[in-house]
mmCIF file of the N, C-alpha and C atoms, coordinates in Angstrom:
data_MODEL
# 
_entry.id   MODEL 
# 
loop_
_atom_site.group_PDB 
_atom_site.id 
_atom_site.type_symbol 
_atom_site.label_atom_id 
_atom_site.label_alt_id 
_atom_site.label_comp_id 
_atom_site.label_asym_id 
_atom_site.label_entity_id 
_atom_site.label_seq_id 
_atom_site.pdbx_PDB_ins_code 
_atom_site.Cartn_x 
_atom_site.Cartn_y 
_atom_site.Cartn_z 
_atom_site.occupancy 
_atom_site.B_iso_or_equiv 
_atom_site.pdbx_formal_charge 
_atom_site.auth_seq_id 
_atom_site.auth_comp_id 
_atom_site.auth_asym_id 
_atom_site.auth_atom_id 
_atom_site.pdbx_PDB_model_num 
ATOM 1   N N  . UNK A 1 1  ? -1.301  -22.788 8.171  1.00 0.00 ? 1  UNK A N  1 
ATOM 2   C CA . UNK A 1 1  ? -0.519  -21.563 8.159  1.00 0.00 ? 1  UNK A CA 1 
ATOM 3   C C  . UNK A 1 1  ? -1.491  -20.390 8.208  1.00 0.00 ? 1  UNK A C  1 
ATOM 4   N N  . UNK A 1 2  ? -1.305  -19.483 9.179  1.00 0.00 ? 2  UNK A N  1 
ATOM 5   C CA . UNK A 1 2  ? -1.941  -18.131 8.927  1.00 0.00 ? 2  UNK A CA 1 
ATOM 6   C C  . UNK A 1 2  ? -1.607  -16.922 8.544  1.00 0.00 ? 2  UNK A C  1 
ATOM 7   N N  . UNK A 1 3  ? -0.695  -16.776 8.067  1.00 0.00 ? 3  UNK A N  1 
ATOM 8   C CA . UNK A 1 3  ? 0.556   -15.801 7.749  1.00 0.00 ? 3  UNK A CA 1 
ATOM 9   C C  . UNK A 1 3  ? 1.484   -16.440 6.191  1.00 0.00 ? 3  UNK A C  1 
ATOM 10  N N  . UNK A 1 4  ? 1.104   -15.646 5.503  1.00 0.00 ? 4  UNK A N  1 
ATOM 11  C CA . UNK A 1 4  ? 2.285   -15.933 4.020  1.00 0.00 ? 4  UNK A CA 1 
ATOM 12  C C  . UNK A 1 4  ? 2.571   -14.774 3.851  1.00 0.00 ? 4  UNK A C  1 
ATOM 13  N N  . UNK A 1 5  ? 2.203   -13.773 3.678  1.00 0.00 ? 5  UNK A N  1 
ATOM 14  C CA . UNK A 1 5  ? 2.670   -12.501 3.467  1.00 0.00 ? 5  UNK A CA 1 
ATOM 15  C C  . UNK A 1 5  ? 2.268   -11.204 4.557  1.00 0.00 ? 5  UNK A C  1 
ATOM 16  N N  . UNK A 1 6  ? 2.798   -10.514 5.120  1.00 0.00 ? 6  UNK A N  1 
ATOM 17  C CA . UNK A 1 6  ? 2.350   -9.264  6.193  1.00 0.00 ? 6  UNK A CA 1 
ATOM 18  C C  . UNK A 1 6  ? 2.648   -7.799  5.152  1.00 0.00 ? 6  UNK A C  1 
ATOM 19  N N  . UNK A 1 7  ? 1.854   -6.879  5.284  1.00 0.00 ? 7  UNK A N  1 
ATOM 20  C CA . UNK A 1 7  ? 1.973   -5.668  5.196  1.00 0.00 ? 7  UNK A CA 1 
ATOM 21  C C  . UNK A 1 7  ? 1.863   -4.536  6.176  1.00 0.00 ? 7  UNK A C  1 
ATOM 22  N N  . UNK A 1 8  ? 2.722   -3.912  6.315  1.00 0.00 ? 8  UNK A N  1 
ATOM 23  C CA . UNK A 1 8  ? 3.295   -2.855  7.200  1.00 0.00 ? 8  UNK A CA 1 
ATOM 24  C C  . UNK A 1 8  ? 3.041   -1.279  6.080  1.00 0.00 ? 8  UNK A C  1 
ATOM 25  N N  . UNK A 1 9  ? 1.862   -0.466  6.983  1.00 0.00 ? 9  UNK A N  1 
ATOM 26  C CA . UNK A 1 9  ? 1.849   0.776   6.135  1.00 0.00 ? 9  UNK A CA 1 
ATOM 27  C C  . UNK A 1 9  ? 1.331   1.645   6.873  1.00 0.00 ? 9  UNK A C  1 
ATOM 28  N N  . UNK A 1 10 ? 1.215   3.018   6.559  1.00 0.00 ? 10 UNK A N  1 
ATOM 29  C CA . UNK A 1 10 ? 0.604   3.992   7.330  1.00 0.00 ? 10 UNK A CA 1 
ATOM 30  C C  . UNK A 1 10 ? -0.102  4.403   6.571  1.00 0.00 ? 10 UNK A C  1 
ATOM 31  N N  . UNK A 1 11 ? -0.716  4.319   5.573  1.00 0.00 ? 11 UNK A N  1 
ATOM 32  C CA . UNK A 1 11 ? -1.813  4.378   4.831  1.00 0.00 ? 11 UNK A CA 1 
ATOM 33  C C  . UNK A 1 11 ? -2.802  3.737   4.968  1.00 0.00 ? 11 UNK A C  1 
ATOM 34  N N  . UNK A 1 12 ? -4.132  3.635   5.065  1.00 0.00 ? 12 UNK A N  1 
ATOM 35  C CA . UNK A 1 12 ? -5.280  2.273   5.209  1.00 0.00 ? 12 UNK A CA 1 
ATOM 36  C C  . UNK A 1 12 ? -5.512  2.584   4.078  1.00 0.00 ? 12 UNK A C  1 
ATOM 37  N N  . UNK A 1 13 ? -5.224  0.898   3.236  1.00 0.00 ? 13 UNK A N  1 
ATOM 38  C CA . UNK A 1 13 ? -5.369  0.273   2.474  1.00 0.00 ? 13 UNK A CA 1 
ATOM 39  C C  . UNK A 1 13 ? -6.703  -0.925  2.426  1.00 0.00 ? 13 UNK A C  1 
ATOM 40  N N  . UNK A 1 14 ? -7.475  -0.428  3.479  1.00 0.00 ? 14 UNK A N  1 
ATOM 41  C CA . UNK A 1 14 ? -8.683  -1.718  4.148  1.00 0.00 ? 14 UNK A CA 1 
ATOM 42  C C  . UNK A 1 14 ? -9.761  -1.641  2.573  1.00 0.00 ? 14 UNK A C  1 
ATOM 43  N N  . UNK A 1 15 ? -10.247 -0.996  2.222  1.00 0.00 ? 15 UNK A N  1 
ATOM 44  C CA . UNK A 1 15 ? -11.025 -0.261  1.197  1.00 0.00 ? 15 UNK A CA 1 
ATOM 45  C C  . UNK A 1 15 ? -10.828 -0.684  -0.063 1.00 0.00 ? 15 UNK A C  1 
ATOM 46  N N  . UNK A 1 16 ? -9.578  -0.711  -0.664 1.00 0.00 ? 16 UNK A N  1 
ATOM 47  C CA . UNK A 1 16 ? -9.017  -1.021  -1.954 1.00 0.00 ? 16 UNK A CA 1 
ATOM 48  C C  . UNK A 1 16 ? -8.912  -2.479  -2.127 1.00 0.00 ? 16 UNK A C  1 
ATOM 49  N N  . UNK A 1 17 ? -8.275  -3.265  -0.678 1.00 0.00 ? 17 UNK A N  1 
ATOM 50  C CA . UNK A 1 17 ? -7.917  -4.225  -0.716 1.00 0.00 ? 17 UNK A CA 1 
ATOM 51  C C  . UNK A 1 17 ? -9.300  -5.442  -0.741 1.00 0.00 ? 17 UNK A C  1 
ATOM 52  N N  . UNK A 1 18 ? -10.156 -4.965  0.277  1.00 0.00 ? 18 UNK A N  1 
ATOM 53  C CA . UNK A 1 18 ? -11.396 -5.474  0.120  1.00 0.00 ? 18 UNK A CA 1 
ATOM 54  C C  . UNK A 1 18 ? -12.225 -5.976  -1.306 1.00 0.00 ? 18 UNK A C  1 
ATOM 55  N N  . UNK A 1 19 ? -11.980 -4.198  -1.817 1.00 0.00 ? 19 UNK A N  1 
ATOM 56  C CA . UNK A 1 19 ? -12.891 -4.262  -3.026 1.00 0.00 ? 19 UNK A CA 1 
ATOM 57  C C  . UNK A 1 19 ? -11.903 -5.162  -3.660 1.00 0.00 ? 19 UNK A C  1 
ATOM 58  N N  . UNK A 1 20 ? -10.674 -5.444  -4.359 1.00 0.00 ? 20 UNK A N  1 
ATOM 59  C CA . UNK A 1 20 ? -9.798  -6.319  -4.859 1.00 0.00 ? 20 UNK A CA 1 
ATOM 60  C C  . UNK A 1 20 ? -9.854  -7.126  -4.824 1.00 0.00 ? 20 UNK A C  1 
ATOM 61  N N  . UNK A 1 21 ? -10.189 -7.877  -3.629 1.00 0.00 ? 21 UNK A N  1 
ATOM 62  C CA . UNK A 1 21 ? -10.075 -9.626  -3.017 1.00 0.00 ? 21 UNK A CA 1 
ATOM 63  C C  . UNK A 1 21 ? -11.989 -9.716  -3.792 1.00 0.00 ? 21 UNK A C  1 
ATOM 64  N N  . UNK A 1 22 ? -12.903 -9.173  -3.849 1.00 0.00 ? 22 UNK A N  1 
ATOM 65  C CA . UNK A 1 22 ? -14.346 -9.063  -3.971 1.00 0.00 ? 22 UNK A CA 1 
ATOM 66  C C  . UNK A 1 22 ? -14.074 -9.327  -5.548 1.00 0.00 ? 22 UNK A C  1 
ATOM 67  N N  . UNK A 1 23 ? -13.804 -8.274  -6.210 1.00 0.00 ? 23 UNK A N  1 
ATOM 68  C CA . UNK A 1 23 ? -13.521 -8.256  -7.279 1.00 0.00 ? 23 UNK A CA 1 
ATOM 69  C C  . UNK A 1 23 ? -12.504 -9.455  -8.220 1.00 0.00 ? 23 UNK A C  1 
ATOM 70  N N  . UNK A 1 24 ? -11.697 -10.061 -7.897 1.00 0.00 ? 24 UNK A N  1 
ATOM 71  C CA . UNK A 1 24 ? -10.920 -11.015 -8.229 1.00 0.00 ? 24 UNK A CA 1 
ATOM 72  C C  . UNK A 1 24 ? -12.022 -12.648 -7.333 1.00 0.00 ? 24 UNK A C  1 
ATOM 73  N N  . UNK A 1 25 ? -13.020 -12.593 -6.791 1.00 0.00 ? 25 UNK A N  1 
ATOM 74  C CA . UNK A 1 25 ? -13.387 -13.816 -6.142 1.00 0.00 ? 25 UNK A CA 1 
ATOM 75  C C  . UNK A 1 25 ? -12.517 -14.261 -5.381 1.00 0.00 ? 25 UNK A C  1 
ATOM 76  N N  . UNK A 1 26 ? -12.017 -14.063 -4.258 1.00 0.00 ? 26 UNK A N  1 
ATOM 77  C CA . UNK A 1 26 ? -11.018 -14.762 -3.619 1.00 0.00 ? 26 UNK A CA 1 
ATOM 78  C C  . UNK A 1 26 ? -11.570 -14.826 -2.312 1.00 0.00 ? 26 UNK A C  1 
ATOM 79  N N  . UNK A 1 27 ? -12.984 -14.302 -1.591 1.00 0.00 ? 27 UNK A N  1 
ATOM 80  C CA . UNK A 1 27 ? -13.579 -13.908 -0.469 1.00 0.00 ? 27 UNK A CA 1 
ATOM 81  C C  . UNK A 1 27 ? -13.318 -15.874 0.025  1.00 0.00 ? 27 UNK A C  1 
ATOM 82  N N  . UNK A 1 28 ? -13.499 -16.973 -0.471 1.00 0.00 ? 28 UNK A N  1 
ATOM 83  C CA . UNK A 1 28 ? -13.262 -17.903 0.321  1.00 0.00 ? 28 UNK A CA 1 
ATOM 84  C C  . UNK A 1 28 ? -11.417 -18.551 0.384  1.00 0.00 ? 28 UNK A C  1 
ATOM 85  N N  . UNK A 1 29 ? -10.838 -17.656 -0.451 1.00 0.00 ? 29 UNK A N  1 
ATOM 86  C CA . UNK A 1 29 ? -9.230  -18.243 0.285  1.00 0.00 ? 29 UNK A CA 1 
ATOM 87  C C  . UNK A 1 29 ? -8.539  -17.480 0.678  1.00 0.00 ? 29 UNK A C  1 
ATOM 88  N N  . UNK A 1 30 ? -8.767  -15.806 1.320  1.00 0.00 ? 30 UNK A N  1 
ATOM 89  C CA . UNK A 1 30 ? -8.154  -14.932 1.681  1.00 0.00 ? 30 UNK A CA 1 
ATOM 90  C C  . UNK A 1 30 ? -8.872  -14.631 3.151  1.00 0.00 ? 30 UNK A C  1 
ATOM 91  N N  . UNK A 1 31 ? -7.946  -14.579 4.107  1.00 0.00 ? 31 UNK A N  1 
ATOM 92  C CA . UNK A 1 31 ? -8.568  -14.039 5.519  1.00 0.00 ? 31 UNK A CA 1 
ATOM 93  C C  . UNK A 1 31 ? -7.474  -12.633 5.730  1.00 0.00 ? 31 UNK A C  1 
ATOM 94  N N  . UNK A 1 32 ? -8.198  -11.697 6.114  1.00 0.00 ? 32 UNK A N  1 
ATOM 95  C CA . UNK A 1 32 ? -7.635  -10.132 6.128  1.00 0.00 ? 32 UNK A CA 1 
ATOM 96  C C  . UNK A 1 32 ? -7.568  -10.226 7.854  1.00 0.00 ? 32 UNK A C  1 
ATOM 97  N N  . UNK A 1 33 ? -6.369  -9.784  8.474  1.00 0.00 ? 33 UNK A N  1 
ATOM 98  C CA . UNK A 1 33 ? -6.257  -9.635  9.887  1.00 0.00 ? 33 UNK A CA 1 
ATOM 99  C C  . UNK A 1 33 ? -5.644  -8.281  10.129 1.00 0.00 ? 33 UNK A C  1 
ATOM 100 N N  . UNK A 1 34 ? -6.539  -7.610  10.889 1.00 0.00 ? 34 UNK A N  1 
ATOM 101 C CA . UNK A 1 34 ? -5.989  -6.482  10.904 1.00 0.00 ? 34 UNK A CA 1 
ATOM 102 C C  . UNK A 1 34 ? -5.324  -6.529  12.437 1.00 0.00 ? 34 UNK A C  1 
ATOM 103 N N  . UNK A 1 35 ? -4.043  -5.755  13.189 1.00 0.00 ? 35 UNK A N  1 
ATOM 104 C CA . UNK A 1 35 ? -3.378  -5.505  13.870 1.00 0.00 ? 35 UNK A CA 1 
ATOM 105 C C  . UNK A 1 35 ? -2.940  -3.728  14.857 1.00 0.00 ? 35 UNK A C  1 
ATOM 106 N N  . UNK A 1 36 ? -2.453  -3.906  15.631 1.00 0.00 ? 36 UNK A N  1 
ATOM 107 C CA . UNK A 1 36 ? -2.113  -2.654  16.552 1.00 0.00 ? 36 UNK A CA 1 
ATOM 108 C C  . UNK A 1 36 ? -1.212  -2.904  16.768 1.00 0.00 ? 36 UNK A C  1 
ATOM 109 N N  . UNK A 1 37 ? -0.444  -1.969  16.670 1.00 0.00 ? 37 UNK A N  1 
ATOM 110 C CA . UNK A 1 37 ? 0.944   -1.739  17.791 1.00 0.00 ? 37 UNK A CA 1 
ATOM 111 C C  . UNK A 1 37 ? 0.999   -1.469  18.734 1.00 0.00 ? 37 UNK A C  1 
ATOM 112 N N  . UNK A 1 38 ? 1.427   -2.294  20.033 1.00 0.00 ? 38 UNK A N  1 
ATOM 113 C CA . UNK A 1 38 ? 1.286   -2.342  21.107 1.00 0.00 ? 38 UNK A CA 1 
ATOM 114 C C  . UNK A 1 38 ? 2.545   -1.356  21.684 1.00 0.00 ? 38 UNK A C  1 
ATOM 115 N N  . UNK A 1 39 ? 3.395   -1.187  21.196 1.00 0.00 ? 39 UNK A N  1 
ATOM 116 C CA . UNK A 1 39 ? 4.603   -0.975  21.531 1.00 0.00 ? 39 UNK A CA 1 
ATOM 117 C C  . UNK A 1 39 ? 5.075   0.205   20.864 1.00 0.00 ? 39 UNK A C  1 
ATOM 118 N N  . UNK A 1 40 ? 5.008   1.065   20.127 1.00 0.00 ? 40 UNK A N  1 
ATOM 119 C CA . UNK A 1 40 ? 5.338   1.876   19.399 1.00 0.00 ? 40 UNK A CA 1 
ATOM 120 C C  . UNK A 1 40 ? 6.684   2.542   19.672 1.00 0.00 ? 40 UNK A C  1 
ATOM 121 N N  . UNK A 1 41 ? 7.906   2.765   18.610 1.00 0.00 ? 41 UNK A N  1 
ATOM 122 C CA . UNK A 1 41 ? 9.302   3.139   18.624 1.00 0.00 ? 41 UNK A CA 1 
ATOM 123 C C  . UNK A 1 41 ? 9.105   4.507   18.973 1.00 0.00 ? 41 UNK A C  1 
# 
């Protein structure tokens, strides 16, 4: 599975979330994918 949870924001959250996953040890069971909108409403 590569996908359990998605977040949708207009804030970058890249920074916080990093230091978080670093900080909690999780750097070997968390993969961060970042995305574009190709299509925009």
């Amino acid at each position: 599975m590569v996908q359990q949870s998605v977040w949708v924001t207009d804030t970058d959250y890249r920074k916080i979330l990093v230091r978080a996953v670093k900080e909690l040890n999780l750097e070997s069971c968390v993969e961060i994918h970042e995305s574009l909108r190709l299509f925009p409403k």
